[in-house]
N, CA, C and O atoms as a CHARMM CRD file, in Angstrom:
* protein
*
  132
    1    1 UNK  N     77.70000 168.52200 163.12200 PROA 1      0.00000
    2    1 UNK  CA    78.93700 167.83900 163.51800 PROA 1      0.00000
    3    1 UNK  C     79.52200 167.08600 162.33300 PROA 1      0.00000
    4    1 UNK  O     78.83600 166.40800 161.56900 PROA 1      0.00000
    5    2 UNK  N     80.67100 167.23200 162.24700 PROA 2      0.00000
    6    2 UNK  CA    81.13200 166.74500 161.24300 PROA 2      0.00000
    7    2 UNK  C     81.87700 165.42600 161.32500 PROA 2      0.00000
    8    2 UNK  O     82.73000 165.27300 162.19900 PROA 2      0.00000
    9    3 UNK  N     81.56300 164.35400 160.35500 PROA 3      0.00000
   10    3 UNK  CA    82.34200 162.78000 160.65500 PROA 3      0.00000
   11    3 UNK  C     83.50200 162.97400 160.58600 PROA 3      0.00000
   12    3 UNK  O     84.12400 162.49400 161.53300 PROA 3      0.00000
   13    4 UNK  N     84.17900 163.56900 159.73600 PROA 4      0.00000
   14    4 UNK  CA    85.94300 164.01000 159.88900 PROA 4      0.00000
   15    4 UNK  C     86.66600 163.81600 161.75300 PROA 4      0.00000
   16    4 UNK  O     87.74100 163.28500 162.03100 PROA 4      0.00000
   17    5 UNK  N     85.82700 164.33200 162.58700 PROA 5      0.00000
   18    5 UNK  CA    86.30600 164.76000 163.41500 PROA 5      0.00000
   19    5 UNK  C     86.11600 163.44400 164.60300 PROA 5      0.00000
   20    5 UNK  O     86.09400 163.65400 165.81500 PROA 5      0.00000
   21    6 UNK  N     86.02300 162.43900 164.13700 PROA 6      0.00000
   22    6 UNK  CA    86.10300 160.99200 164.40400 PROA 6      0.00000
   23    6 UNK  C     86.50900 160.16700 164.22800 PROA 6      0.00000
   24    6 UNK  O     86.18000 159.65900 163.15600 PROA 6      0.00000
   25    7 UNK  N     87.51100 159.39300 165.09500 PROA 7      0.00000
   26    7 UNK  CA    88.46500 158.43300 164.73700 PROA 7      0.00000
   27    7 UNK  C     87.86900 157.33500 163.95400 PROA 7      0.00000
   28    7 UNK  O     86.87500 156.69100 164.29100 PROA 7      0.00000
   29    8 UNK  N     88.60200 157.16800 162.82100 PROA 8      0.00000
   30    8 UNK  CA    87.88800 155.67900 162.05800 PROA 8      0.00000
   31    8 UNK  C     86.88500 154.75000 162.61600 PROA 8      0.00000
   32    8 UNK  O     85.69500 154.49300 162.43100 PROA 8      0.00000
   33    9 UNK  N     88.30600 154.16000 163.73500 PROA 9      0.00000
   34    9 UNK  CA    87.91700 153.36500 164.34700 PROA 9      0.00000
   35    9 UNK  C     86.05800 153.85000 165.34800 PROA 9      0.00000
   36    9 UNK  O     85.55800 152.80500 165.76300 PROA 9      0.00000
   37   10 UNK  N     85.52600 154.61000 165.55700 PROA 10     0.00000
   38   10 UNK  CA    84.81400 154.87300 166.19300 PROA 10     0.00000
   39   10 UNK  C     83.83000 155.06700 165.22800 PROA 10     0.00000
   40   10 UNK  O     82.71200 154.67100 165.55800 PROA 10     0.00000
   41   11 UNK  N     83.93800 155.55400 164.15800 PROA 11     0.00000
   42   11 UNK  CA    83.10200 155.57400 163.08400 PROA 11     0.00000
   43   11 UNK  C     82.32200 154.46200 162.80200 PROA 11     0.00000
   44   11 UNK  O     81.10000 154.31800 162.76700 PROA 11     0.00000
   45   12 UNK  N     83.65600 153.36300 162.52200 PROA 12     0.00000
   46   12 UNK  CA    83.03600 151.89900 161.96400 PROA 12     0.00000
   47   12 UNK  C     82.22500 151.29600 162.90400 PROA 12     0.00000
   48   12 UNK  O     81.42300 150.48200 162.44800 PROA 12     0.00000
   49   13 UNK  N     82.21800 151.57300 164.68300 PROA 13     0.00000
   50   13 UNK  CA    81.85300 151.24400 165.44400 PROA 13     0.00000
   51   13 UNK  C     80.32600 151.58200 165.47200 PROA 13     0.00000
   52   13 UNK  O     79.54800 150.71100 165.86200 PROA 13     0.00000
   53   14 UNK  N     79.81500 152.92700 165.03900 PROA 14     0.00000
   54   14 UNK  CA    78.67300 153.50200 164.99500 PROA 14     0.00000
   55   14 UNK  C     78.15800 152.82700 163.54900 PROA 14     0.00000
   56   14 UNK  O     76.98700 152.47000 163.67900 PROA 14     0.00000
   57   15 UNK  N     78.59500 152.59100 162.43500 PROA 15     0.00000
   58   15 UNK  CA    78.55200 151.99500 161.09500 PROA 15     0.00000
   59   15 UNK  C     77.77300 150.80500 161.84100 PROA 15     0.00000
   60   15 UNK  O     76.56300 150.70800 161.63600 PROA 15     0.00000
   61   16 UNK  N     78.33300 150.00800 162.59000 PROA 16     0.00000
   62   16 UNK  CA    78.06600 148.75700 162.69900 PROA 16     0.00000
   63   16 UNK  C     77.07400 148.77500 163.37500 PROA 16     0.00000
   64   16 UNK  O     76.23700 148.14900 162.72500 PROA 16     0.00000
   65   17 UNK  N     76.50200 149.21400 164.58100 PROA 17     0.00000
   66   17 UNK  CA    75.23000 149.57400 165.18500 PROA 17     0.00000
   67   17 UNK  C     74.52700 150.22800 164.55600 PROA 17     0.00000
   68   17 UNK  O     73.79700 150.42600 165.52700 PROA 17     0.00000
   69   18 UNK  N     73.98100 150.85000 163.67800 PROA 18     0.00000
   70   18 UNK  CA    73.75800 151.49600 162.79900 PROA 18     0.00000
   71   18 UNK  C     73.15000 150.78100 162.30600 PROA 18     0.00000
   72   18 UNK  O     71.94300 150.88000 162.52500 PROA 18     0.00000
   73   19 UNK  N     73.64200 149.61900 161.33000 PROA 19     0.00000
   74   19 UNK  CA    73.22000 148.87900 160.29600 PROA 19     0.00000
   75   19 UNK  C     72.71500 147.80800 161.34800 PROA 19     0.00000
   76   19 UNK  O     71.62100 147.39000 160.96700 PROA 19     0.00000
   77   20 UNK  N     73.07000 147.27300 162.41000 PROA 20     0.00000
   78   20 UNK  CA    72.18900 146.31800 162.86100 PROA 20     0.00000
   79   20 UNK  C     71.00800 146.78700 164.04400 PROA 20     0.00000
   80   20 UNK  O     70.62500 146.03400 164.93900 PROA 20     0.00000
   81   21 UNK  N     70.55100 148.12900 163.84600 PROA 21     0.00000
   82   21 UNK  CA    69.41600 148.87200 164.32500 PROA 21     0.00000
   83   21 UNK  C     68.33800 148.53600 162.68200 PROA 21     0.00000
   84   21 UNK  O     67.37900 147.76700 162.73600 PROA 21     0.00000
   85   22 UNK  N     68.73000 149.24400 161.38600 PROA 22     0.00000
   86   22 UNK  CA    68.16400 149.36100 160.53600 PROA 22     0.00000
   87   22 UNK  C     68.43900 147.58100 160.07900 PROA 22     0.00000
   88   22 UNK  O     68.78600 147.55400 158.89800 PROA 22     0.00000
   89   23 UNK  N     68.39700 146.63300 160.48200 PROA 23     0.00000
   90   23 UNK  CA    68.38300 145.50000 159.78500 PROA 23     0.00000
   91   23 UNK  C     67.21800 144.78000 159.97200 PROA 23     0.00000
   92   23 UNK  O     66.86200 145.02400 161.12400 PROA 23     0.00000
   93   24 UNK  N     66.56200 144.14300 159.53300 PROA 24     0.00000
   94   24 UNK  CA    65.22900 143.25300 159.74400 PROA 24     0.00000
   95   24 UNK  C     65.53500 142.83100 160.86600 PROA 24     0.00000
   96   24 UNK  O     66.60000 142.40000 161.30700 PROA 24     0.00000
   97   25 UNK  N     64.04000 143.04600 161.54500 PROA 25     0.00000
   98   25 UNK  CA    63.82500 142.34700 162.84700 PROA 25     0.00000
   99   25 UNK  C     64.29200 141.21500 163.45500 PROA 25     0.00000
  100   25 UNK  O     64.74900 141.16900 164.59700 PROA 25     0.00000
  101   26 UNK  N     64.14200 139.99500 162.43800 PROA 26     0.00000
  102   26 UNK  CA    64.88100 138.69400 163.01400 PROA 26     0.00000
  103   26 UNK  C     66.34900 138.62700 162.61800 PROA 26     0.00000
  104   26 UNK  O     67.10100 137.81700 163.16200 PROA 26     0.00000
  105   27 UNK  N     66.76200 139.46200 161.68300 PROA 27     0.00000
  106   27 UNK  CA    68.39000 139.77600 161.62400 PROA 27     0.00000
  107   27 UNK  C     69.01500 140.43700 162.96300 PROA 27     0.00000
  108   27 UNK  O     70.00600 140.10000 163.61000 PROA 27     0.00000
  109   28 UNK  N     68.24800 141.31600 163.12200 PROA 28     0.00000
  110   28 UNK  CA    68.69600 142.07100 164.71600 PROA 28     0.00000
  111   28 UNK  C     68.77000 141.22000 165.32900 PROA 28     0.00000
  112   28 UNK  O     69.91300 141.04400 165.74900 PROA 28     0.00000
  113   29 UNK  N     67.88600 140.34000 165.71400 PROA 29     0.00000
  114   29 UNK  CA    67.45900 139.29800 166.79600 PROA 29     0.00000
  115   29 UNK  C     68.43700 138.07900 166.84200 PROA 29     0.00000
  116   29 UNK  O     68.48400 137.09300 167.57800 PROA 29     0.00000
  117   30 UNK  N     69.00900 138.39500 166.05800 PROA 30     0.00000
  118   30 UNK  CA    69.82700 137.28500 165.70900 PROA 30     0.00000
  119   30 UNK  C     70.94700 137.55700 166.10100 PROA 30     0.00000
  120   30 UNK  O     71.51700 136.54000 166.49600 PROA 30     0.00000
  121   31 UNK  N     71.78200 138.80000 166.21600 PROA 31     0.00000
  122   31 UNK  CA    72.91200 139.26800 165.97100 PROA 31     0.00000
  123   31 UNK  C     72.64200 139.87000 167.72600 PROA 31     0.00000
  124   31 UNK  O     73.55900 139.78300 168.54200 PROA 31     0.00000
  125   32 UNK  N     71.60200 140.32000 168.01300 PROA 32     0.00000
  126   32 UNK  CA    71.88800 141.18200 169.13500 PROA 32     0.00000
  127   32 UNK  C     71.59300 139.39800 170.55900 PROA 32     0.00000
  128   32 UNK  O     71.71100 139.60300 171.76700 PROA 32     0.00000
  129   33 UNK  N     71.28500 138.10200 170.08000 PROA 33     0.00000
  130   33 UNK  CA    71.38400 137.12800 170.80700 PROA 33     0.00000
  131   33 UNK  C     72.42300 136.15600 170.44200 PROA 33     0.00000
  132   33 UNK  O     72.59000 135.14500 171.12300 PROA 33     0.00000
Protein backbone atom coordinates (compact mmCIF):
# COMPACT_ATOMS: atom_id res chain seq x y z
CA UNK A 1 0.00 0.00 0.00
CA UNK A 2 1.23 2.99 -0.85
CA UNK A 3 1.39 6.40 1.57
CA UNK A 4 0.62 8.62 -1.52
CA UNK A 5 -2.78 7.35 -1.42
CA UNK A 6 -3.50 9.10 1.99
CA UNK A 7 -4.68 12.26 2.90
CA UNK A 8 -1.93 14.28 4.75
CA UNK A 9 -3.98 14.94 7.19
CA UNK A 10 -4.46 11.16 8.08
CA UNK A 11 -0.95 10.44 7.63
CA UNK A 12 0.20 12.89 10.36
CA UNK A 13 -2.50 11.30 12.40
CA UNK A 14 -0.87 7.74 12.13
CA UNK A 15 2.79 9.74 12.43
CA UNK A 16 1.60 10.78 15.71
CA UNK A 17 0.44 7.40 17.18
CA UNK A 18 3.16 5.92 15.79
CA UNK A 19 5.74 7.82 17.56
CA UNK A 20 3.87 7.75 20.83
CA UNK A 21 3.57 3.73 20.60
CA UNK A 22 7.53 3.68 19.90
CA UNK A 23 8.23 6.34 22.72
CA UNK A 24 9.59 5.31 26.20
CA UNK A 25 7.34 3.82 28.47
CA UNK A 26 6.86 6.70 30.91
CA UNK A 27 6.70 9.12 27.83
CA UNK A 28 3.68 7.05 26.59
CA UNK A 29 2.34 7.10 30.02
CA UNK A 30 2.44 10.39 30.12
CA UNK A 31 0.92 11.46 26.95
CA UNK A 32 -1.62 8.59 26.75
CA UNK A 33 -2.84 10.06 30.72
Amino acid sequence: MEIEEFPSHIIEKIKNIWETWNSPPRLSSDSLH
